[in-house]
N, C-alpha and C positions, 0 to 999 in steps of 0.2 A: 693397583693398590692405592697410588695417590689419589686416583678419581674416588674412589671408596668412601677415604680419609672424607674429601670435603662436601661429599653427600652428606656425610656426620655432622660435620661441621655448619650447613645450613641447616639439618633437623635441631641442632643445638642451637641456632641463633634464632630461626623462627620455629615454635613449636606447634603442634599443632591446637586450636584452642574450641574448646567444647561450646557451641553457640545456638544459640535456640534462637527459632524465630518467635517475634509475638504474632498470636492471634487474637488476642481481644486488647484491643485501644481502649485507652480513657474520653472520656467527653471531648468536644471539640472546643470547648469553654476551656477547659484545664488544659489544655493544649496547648490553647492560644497565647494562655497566660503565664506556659513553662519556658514557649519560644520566646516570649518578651524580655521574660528572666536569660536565657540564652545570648539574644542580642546585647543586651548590656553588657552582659561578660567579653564579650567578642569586641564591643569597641572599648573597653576598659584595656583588650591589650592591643589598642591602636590601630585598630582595622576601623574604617569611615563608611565603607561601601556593603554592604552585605549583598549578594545576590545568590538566591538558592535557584537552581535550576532543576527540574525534572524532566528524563527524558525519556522516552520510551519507556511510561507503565503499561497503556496498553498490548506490551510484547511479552509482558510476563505470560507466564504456564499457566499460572491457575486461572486465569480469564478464559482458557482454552478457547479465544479467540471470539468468546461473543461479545459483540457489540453493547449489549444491552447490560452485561454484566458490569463489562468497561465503563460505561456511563453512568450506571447506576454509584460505581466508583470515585470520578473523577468529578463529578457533579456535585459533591462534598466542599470541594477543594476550588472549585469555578467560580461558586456560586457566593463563597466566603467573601464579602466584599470591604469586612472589616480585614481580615490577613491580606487581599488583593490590593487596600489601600494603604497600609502600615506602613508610614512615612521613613523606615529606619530599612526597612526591606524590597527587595528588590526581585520578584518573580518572575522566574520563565520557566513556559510550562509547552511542552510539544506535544501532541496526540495525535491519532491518528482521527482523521478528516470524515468520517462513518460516526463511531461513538460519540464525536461531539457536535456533529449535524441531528442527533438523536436529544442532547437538552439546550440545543445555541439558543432555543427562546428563551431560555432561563438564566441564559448571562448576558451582562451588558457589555454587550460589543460595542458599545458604542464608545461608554466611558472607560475599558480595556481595549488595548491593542491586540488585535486577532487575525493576524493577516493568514491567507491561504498559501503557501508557498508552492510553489509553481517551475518548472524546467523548462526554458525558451529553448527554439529550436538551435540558437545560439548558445545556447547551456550546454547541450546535449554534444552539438558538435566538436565543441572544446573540451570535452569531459571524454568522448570518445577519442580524438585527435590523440589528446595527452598521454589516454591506455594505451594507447597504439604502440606511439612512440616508446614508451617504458618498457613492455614487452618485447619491442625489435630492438632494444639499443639502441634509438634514434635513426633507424632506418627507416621507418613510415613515418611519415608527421599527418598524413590529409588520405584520412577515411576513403576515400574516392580514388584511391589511388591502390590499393586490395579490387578492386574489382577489373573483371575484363571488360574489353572495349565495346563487348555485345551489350554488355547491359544499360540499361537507359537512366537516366538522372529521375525521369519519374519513379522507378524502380527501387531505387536508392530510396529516395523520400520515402514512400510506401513502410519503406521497413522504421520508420523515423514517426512513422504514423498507426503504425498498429502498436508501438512499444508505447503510446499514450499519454508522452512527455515523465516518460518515469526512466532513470538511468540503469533502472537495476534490471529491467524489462529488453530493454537495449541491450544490455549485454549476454544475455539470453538469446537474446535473438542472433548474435554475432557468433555466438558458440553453436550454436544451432548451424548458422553458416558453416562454421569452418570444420564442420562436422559433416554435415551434408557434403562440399567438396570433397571431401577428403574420401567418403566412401565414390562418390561419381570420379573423379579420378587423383588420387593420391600426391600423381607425380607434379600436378598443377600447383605455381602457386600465386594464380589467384581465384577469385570466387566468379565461378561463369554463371550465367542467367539460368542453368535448369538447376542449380543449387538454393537457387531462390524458393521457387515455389515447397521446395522439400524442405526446406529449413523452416519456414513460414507451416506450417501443418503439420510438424514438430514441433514448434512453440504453442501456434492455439490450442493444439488440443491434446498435450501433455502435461501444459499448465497449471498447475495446483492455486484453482480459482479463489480458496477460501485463505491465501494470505491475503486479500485484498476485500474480499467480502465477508460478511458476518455469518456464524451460524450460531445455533442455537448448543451449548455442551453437550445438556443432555437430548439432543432432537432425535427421534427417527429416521431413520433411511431415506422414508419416502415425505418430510416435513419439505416447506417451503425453502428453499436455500437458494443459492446460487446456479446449482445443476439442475433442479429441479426449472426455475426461473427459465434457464438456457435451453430444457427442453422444448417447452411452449415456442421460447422467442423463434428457434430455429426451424420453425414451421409455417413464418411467416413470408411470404413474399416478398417482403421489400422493410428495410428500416425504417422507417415512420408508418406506425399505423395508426390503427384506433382500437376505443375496445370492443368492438363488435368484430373488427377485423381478428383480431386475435383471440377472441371465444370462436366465431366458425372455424380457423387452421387448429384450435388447442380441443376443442369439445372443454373447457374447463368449467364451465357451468357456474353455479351460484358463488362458488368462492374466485369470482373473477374480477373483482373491487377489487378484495382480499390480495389477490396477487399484484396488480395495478401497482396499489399502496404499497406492497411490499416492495416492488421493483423500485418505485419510485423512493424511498426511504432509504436503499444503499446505493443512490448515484446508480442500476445499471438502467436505468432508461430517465427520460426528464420529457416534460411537456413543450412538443415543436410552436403549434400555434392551435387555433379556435376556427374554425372555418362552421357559419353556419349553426353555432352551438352545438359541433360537433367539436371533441379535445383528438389531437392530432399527436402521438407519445412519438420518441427517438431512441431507437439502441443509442447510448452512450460509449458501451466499452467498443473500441473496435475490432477486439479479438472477436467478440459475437458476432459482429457486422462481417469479418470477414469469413469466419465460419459458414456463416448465411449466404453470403455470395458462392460458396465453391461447394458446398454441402456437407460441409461435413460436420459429425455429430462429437457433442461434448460430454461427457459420461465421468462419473467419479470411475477410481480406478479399482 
């Protein structure tokens, strides 16, 4: 009955309050010039610094994840170089590294700060080390020390190399391990070498590709995407090819630019070299590359 009492007591201190979003904005002109109004007020009660940050628009729902929608978005907000220089204001802006490789010729990178933020291998092994340790009560501190004596230090890497310097991929892949162990044998505790390979073909190719790649909202089934991309690539014989290479393993015919460019627009492949004025392309992600090595196929679900 007391717990009751002060469920009450929080709906009576916070209530609940009727909120609407907007959908239609005013001009970016009347915008500019309400936020200037704003900032005055702001250092009228003694605040020096303003700094507005934006984090993560690109993860909203209504973008449902396309690229192009996101850009079309954020390229408002980029491109403003009078808000971007508003000597009283202070911006930081984060997105995800696709949308903004879609209008970067449109902002001055040069005269804004835009660095690519990036995970060293030394990143990753302190960020893992730390989870370790927190999870065990400070009985694991060194990653390398969950594994048995059979498996090899190249091995280890490997898993540090197909997670693509992204932490959240890494820990995926660890879950995967200790998942795989645990069905090969339960009573073990640590990660033997045939857990490897089962854990690794659990992550590539249960991966839900399109957090990381664009799709179109409203696309078809069979439009150019990620999976569609992955079918062709894994038909290839080796990661670096060309595009003659990849229209005789894909049969893709006339829309084989089309794919190229496409591939080449979300980071999954990049131009290796020129030999010959022939152009020489690279799988980029290594989840592809490894799929291609061991054969195995990548399919929406």
């Amino acid at each position: 009955m007391v717990f009751l009492r002060s469920l009450i007591k929080i709906k009576d201190f916070f209530p609940e309050l009727p909120v609407n979003f907007e959908t239609e904005f005013i001009d970016q002109e009347t915008t500019y010039e309400l936020l200037l109004r704003i900032l005055k007020l702001i250092k009228k009660l003694g605040f020096n610094r303003i700094l507005v940050v934006f984090d993560r628009v690109d993860e909203d729902s209504r973008f449902s994840n396309d690229a192009e929608q996101i850009s079309e978005f954020i390229v408002k907000i980029l491109t403003d170089n009078k808000l971007l220089l508003e000597e009283d204001l202070q911006i930081v802006f984060s997105t995800w590294v696709t949308p903004f490789n879609f209008i970067k010729d449109q902002v001055r990178t040069q005269k804004h700060y835009c660095p690519t933020l990036r995970w060293t291998f030394e990143d990753l092994t302190n960020a893992l080390n730390k989870r370790l340790s927190a999870y065990s009560n400070d009985s694991i501190n060194d990653y390398k020390l969950i594994f048995d004596s059979s498996v090899s230090e190249t091995e280890i890497n490997e898993l540090f190399a197909i997670a693509n310097n992204n932490p959240r991929d890494l820990w995926h892949i660890y879950n995967h391990l200790f998942t795989a162990q645990f069905e090969l044998n339960k009573d073990s505790n640590k990660i033997e070498k045939e857990a490897i390979p089962k854990a690794l073909y659990e992550f590539v190719t249960k991966f839900n590709y399109y957090e990381y790649y664009p799709r179109k909202s409203n696309a078809r089934a069979n439009s150019m995407d990620i999976y569609s991309y992955a079918k062709y690539l894994l038909k290839l014989d080796n990661e670096v090819f060309t595009k003659n290479q990849l229209n005789e393993k894909g049969n893709i015919g006339s829309s084989l630019n089309n794919y190229v460019v496409g591939m080449e627009r979300i980071g999954l492949i990049g131009l290796e070299n020129k030999q010959g004025g022939v152009a020489y392309f690279k799988i980029k992600d290594p989840k592809i590359i490894y799929a291609l090595k061991y054969g195995f196929e990548i399919r929406r679900d």
